[in-house]
C-alpha positions in Angstrom: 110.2 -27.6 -6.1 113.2 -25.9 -5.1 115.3 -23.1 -5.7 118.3 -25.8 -7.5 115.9 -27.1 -9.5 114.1 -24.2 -10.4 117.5 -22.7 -11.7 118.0 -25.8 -13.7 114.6 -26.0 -15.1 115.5 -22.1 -16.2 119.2 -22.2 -17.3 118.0 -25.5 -19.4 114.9 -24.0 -20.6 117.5 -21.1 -21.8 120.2 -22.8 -23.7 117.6 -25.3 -25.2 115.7 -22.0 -26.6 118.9 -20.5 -27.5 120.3 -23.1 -29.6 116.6 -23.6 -30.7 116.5 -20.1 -31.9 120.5 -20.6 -33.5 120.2 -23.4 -35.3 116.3 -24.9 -35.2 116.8 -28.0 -33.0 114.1 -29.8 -31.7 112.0 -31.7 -34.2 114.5 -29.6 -36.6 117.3 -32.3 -35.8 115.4 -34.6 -38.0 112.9 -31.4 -39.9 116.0 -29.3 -40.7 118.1 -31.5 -42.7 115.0 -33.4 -44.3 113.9 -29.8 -45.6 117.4 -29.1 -47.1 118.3 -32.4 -48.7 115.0 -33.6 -49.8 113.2 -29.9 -51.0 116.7 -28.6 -51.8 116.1 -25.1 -49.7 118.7 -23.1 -47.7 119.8 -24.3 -44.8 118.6 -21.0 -42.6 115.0 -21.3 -44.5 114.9 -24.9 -43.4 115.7 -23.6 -39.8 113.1 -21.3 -40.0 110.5 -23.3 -41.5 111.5 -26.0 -38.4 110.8 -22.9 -35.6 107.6 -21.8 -37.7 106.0 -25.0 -37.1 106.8 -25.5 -33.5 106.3 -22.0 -33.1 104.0 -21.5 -30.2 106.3 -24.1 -27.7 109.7 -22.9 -29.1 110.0 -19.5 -30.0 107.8 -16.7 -31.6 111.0 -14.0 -31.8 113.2 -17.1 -33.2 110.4 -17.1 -35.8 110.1 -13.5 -36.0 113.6 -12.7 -36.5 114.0 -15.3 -39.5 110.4 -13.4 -40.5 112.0 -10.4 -40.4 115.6 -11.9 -42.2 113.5 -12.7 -45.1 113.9 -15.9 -44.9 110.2 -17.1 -44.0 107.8 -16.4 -47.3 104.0 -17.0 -47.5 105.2 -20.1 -48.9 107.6 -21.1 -46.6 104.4 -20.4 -43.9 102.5 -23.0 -45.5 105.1 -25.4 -45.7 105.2 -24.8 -41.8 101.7 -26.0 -41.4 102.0 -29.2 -43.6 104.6 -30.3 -41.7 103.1 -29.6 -38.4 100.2 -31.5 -39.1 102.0 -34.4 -40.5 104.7 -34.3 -37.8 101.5 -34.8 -35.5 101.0 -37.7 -37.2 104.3 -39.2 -37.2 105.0 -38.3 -33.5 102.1 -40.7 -33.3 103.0 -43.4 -35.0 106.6 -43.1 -34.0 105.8 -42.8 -30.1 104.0 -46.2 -30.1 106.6 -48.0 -32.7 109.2 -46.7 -30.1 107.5 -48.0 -27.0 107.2 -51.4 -28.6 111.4 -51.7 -28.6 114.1 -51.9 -26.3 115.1 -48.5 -24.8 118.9 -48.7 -25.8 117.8 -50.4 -29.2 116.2 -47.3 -30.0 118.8 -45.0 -28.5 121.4 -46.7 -31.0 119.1 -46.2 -34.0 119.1 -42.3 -33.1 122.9 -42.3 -32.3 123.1 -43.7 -35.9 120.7 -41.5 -37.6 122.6 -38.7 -35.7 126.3 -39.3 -37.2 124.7 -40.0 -40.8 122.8 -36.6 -40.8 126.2 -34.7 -39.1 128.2 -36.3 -41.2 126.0 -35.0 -44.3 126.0 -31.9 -42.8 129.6 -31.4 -42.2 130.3 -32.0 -45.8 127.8 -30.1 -47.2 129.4 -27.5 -44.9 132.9 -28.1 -45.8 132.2 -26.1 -49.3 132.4 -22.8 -46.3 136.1 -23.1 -46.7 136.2 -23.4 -50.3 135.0 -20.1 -50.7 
């Protein structure tokens, strides 16, 4: 490997852990809105519920800091681990159904599911400048 491509590898590991930590992307592009809309929690417990179950490969101070925050119960903790082991599951399934279909097929199903869950966001967001 060299030294280019070891600084890529680093500056991408860095902002992909930093926006990780910030916001809980990742699986949390699909976990983080799911949690919100569909259990009805806040949006930072839903972000920290997302970095609790990924947390060994993403982040244990991104989960320590929402830990600390008080946003991360004994509850919350469990939730984690149900999701985890179902998201398991579902990377699974989801892996081989994805395989099966046409790359750019697939890459237009998650364009789509990205603008309906930003757009959800954004106006669940807009009540910011309400206030």
């Amino acid at each position: 490997m060299d030294l280019q491509t070891l600084v890529n590898l680093i500056l991408i590991g860095l902002l992909a852990g930093t926006l990780s930590g910030f916001i809980g992307i990742g699986g949390g592009v699909i976990m983080v809105p799911a949690l919100v809309y569909v259990l009805g929690i806040t949006q930072h417990e839903a972000q920290g519920i997302s970095i609790t179950t990924m947390l060994l490969p993403i982040g244990i101070l991104a989960f320590y800091n929402y830990y600390k925050g008080g946003q991360i119960t004994n509850e919350f903790i469990a939730y984690s681990g149900i999701v985890a082991v179902t998201f398991v599951v579902g990377g699974y399934f989801g892996s081989k159904l994805s395989l099966k279909l046409d790359p750019q097929l697939v890459k237009l199903l998650f364009g789509l599911l990205m603008l309906y869950v930003g757009f959800k966001m954004v106006l669940s967001g807009s009540d910011f400048f309400r206030k």
